[in-house]
N, CA, C, O and CB atoms as a CASP TS submission, in Angstrom:
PFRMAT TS
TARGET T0000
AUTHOR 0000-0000-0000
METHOD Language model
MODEL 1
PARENT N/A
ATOM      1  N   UNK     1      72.764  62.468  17.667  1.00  0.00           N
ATOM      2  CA  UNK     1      72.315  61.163  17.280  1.00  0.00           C
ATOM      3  C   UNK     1      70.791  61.107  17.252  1.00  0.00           C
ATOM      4  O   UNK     1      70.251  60.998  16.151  1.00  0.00           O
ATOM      5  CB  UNK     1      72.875  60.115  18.219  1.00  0.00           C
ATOM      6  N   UNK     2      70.137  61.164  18.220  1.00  0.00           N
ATOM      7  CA  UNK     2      68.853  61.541  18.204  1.00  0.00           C
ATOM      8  C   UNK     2      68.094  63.196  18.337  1.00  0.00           C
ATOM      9  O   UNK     2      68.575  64.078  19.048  1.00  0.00           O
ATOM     10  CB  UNK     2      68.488  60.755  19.194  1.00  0.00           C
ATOM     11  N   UNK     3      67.172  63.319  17.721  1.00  0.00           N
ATOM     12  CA  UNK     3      66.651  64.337  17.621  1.00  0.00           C
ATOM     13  C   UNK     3      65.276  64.488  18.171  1.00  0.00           C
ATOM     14  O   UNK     3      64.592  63.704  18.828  1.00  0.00           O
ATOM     15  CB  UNK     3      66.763  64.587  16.498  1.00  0.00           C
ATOM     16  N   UNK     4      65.032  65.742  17.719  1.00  0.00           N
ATOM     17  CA  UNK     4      63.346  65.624  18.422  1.00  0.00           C
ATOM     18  C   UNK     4      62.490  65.130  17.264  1.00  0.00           C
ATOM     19  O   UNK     4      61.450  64.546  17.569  1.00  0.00           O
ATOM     20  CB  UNK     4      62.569  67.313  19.020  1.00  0.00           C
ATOM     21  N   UNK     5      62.795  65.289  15.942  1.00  0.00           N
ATOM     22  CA  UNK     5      61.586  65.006  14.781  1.00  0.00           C
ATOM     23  C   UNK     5      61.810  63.115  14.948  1.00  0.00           C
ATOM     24  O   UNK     5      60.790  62.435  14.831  1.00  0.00           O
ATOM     25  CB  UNK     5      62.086  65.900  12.663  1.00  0.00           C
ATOM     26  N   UNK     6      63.030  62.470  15.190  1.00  0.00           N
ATOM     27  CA  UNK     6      63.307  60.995  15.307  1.00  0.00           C
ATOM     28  C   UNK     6      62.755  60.800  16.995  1.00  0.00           C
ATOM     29  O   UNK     6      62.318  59.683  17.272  1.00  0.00           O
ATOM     30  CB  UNK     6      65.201  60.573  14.967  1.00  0.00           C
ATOM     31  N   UNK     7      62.769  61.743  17.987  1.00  0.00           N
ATOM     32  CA  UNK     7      62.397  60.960  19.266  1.00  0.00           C
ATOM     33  C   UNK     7      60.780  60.697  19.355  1.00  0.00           C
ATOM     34  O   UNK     7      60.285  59.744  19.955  1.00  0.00           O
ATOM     35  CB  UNK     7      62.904  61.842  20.624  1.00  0.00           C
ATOM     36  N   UNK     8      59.993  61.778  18.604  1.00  0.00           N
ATOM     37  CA  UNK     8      58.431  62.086  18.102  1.00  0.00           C
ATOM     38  C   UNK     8      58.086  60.747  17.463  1.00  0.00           C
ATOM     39  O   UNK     8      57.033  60.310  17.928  1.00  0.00           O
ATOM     40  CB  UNK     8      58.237  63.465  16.881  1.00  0.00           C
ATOM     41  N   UNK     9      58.568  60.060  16.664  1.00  0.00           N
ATOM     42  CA  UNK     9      58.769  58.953  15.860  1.00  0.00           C
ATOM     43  C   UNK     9      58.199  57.604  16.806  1.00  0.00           C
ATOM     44  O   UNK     9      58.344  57.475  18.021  1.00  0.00           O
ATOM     45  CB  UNK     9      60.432  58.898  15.418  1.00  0.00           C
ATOM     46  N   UNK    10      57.487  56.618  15.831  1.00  0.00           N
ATOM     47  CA  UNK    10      57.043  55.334  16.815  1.00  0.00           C
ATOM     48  C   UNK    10      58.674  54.904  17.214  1.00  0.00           C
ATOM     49  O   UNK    10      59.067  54.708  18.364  1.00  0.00           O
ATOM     50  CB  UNK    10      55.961  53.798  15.827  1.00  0.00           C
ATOM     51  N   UNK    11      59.525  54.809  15.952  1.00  0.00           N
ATOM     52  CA  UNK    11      60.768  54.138  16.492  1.00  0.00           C
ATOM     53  C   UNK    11      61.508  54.966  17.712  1.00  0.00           C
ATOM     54  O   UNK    11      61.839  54.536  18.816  1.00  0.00           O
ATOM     55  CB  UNK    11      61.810  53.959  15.250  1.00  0.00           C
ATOM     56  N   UNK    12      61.650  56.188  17.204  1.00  0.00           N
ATOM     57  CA  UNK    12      61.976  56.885  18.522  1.00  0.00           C
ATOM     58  C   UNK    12      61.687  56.771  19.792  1.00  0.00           C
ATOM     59  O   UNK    12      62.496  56.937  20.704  1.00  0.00           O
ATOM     60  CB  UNK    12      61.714  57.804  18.488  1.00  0.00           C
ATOM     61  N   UNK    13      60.140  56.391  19.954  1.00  0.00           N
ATOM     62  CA  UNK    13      59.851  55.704  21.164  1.00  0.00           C
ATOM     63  C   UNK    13      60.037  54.369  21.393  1.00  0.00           C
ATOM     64  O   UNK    13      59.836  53.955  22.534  1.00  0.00           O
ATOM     65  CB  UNK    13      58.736  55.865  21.428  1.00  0.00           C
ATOM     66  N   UNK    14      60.286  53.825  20.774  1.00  0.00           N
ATOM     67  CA  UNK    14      60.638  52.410  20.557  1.00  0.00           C
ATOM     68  C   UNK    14      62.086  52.406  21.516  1.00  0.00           C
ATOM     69  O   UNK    14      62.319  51.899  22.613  1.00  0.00           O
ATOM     70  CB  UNK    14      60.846  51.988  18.721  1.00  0.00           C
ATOM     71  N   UNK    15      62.946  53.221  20.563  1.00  0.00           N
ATOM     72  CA  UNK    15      64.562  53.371  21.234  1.00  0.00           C
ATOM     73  C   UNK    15      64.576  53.767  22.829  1.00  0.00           C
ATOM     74  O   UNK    15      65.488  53.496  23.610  1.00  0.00           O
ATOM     75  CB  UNK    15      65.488  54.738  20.382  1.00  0.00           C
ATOM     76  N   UNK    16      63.663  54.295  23.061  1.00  0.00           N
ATOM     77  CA  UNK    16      63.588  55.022  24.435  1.00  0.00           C
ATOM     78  C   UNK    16      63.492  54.003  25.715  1.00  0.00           C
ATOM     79  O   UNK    16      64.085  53.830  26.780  1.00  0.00           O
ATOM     80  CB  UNK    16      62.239  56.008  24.439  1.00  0.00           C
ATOM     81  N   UNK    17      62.159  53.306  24.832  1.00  0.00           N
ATOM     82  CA  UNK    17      61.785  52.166  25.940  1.00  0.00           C
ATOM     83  C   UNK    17      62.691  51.313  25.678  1.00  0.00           C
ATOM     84  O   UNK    17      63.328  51.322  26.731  1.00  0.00           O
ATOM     85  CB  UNK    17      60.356  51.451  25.923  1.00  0.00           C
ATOM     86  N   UNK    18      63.239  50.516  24.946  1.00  0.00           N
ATOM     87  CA  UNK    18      64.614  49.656  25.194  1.00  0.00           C
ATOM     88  C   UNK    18      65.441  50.079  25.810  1.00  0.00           C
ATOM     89  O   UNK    18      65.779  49.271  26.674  1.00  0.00           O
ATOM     90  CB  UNK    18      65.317  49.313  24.248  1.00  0.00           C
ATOM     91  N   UNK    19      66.502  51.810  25.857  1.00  0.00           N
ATOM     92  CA  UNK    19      66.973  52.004  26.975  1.00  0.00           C
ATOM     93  C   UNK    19      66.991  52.243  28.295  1.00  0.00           C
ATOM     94  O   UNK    19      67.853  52.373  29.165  1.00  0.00           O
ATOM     95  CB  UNK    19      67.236  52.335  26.833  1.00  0.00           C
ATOM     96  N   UNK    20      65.464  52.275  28.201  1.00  0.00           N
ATOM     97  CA  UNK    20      64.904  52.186  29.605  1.00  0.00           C
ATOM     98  C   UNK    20      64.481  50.441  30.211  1.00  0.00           C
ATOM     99  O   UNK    20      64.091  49.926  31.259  1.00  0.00           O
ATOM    100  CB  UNK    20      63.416  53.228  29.528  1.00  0.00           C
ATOM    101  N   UNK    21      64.662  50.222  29.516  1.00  0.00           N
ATOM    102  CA  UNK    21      64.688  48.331  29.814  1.00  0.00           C
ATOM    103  C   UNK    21      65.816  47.293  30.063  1.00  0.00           C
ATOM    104  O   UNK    21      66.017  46.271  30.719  1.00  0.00           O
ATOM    105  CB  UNK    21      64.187  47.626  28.619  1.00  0.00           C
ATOM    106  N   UNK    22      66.506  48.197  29.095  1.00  0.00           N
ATOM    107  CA  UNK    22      68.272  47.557  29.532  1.00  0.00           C
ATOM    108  C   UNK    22      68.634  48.029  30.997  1.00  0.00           C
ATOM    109  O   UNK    22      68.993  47.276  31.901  1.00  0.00           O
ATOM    110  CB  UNK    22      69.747  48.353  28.367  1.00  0.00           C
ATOM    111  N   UNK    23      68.460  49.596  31.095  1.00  0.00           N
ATOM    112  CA  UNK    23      69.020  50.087  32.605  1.00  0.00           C
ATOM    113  C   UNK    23      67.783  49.311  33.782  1.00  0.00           C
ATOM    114  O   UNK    23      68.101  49.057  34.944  1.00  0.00           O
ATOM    115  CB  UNK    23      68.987  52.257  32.725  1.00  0.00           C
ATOM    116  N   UNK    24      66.471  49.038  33.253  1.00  0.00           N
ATOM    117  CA  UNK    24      65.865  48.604  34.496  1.00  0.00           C
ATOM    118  C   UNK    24      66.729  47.249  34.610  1.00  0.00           C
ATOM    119  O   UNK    24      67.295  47.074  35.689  1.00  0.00           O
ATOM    120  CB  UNK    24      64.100  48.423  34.443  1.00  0.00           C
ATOM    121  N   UNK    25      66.841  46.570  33.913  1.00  0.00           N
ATOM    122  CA  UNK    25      67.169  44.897  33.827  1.00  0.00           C
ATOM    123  C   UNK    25      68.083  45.306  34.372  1.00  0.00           C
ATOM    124  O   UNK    25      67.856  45.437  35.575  1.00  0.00           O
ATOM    125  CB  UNK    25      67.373  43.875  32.514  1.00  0.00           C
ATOM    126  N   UNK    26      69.463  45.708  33.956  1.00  0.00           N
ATOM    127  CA  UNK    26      70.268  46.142  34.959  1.00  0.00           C
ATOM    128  C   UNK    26      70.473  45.945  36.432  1.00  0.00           C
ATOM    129  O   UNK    26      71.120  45.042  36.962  1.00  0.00           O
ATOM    130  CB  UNK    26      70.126  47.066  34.876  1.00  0.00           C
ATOM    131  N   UNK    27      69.684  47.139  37.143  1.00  0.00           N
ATOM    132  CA  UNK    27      69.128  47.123  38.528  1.00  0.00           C
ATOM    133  C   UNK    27      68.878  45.968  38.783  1.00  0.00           C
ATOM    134  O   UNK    27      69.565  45.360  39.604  1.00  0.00           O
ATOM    135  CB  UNK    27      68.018  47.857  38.804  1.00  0.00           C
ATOM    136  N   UNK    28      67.419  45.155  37.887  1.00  0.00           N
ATOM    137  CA  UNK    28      67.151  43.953  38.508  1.00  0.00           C
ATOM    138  C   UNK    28      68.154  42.735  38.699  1.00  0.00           C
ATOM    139  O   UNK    28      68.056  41.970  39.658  1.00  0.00           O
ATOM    140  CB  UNK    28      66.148  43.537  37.864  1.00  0.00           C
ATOM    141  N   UNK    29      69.141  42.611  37.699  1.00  0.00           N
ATOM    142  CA  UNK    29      70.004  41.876  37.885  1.00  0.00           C
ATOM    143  C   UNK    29      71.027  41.702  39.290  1.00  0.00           C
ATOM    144  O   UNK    29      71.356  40.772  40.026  1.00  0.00           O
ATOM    145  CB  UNK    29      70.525  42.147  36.881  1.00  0.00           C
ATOM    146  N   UNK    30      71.336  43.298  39.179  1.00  0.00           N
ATOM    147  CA  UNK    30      72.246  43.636  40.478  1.00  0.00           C
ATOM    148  C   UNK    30      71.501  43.322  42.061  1.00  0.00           C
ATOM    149  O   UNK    30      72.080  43.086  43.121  1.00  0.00           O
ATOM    150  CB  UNK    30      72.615  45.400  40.380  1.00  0.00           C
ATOM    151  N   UNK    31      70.142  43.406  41.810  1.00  0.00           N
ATOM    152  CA  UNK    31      69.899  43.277  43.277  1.00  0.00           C
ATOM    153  C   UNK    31      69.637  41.746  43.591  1.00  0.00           C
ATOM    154  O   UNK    31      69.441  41.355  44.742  1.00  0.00           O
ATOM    155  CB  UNK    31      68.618  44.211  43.743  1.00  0.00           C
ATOM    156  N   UNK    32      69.648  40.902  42.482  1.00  0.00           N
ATOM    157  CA  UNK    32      69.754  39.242  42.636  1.00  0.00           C
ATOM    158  C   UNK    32      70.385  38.709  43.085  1.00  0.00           C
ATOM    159  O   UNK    32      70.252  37.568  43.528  1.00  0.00           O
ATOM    160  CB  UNK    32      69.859  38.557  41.903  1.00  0.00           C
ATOM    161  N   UNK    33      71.682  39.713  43.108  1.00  0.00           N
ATOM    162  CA  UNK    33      72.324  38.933  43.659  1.00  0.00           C
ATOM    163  C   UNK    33      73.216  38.960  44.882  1.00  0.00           C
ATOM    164  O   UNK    33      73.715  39.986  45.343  1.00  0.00           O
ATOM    165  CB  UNK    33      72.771  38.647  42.896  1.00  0.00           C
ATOM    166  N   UNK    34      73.413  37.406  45.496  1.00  0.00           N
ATOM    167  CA  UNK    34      73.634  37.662  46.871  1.00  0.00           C
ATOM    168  C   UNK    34      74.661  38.933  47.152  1.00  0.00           C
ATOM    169  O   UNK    34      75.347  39.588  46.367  1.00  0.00           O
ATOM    170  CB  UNK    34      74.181  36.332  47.489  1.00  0.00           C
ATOM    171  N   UNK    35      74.442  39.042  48.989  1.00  0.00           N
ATOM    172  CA  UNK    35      75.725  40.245  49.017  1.00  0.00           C
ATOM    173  C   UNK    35      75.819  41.155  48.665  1.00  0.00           C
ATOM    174  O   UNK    35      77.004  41.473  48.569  1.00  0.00           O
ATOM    175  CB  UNK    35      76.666  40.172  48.608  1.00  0.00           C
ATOM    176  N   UNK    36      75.076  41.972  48.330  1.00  0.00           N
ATOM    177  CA  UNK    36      75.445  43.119  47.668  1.00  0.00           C
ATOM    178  C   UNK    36      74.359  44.264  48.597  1.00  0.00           C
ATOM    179  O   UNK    36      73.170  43.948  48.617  1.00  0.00           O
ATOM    180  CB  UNK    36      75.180  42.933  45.816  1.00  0.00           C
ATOM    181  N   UNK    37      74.573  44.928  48.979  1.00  0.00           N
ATOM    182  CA  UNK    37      73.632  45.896  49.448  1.00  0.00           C
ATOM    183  C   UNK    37      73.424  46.923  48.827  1.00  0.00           C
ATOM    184  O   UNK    37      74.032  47.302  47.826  1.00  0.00           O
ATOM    185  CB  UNK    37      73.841  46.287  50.496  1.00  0.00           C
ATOM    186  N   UNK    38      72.634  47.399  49.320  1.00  0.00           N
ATOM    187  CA  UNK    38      72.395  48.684  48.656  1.00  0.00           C
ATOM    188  C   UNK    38      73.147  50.110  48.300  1.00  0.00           C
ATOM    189  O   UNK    38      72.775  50.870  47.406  1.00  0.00           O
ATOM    190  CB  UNK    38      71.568  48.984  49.234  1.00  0.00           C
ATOM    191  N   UNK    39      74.019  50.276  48.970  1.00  0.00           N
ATOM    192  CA  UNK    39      74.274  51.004  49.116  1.00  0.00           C
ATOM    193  C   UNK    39      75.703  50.966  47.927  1.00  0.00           C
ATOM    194  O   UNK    39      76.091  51.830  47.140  1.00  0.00           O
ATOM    195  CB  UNK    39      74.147  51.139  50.454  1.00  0.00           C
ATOM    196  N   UNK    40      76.200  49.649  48.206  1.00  0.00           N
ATOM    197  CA  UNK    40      77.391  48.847  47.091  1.00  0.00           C
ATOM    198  C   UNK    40      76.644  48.923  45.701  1.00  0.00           C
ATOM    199  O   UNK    40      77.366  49.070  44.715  1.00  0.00           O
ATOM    200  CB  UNK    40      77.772  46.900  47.505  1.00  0.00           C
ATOM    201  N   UNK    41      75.153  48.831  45.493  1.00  0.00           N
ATOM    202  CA  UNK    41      74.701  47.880  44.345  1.00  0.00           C
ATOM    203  C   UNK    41      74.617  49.289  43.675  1.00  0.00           C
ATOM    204  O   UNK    41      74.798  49.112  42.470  1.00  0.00           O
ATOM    205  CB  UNK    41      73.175  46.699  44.473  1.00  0.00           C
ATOM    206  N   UNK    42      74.291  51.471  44.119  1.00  0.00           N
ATOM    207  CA  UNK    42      74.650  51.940  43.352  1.00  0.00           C
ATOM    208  C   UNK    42      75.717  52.307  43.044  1.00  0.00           C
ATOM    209  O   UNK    42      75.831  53.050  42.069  1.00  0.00           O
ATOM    210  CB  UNK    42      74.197  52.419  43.298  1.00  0.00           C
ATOM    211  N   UNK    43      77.009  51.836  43.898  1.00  0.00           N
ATOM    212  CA  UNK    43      78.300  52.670  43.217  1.00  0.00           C
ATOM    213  C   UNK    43      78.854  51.949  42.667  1.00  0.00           C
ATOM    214  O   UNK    43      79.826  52.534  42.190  1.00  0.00           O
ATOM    215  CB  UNK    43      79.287  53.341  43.940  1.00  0.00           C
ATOM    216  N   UNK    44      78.858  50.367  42.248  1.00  0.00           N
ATOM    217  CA  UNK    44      79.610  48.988  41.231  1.00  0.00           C
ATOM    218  C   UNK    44      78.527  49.205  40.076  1.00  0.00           C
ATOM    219  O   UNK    44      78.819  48.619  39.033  1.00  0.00           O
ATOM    220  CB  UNK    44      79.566  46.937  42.053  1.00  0.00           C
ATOM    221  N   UNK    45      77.162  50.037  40.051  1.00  0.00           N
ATOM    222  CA  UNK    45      76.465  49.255  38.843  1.00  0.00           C
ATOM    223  C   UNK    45      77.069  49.394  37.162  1.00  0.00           C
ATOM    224  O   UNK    45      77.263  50.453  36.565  1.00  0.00           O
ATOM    225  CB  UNK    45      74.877  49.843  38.846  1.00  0.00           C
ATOM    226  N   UNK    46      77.250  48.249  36.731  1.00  0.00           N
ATOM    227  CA  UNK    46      78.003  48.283  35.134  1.00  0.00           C
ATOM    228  C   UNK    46      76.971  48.271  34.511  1.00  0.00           C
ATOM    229  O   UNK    46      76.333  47.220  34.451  1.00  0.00           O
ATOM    230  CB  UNK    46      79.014  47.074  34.548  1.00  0.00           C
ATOM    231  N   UNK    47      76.449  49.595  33.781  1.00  0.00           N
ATOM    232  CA  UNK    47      75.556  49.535  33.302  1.00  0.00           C
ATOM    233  C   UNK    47      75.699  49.486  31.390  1.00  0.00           C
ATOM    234  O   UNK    47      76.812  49.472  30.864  1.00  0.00           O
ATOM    235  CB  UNK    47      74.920  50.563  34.032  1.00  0.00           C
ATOM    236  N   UNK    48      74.530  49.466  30.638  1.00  0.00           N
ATOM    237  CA  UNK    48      74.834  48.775  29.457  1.00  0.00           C
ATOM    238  C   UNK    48      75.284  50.343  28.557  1.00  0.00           C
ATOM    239  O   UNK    48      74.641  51.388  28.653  1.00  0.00           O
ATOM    240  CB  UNK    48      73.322  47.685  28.814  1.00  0.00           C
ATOM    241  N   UNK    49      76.581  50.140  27.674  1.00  0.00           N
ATOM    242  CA  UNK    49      76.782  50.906  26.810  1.00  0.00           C
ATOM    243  C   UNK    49      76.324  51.603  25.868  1.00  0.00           C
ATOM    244  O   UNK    49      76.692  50.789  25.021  1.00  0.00           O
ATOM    245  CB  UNK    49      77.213  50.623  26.543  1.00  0.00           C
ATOM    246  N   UNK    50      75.822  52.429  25.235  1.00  0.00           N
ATOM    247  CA  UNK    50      74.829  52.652  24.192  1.00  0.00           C
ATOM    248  C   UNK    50      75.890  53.200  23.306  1.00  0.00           C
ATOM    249  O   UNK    50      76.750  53.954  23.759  1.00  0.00           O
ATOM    250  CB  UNK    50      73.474  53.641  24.533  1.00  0.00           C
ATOM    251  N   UNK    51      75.849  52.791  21.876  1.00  0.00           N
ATOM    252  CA  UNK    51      76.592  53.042  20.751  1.00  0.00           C
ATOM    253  C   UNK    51      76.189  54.370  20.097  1.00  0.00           C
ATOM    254  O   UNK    51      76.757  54.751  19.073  1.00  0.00           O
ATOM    255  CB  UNK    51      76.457  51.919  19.832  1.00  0.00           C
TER
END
């Protein structure tokens, strides 16, 4: 799906940092909320699908 001549690419970096923004948001979401410790918050995390 991705390559190196498309990851070299502005969009390529583009794609990178959005999946690196979905998985941070992620995290941040999970630790908002009450109850959850740490230790729970890495083995439940539902993280986002990539097509």
């Amino acid at each position: 799906m991705f390559d190196q001549r498309f990851l070299a690419s502005k969009t390529g970096a583009a794609a990178l940092v959005s999946i690196a923004a979905m998985i941070a948001f992620n995290f941040f979401a999970i630790a908002q909320q009450e109850g959850v410790t740490s230790h729970l918050m890495l083995v439940a995390v539902p993280l986002v699908e990539l097509a």
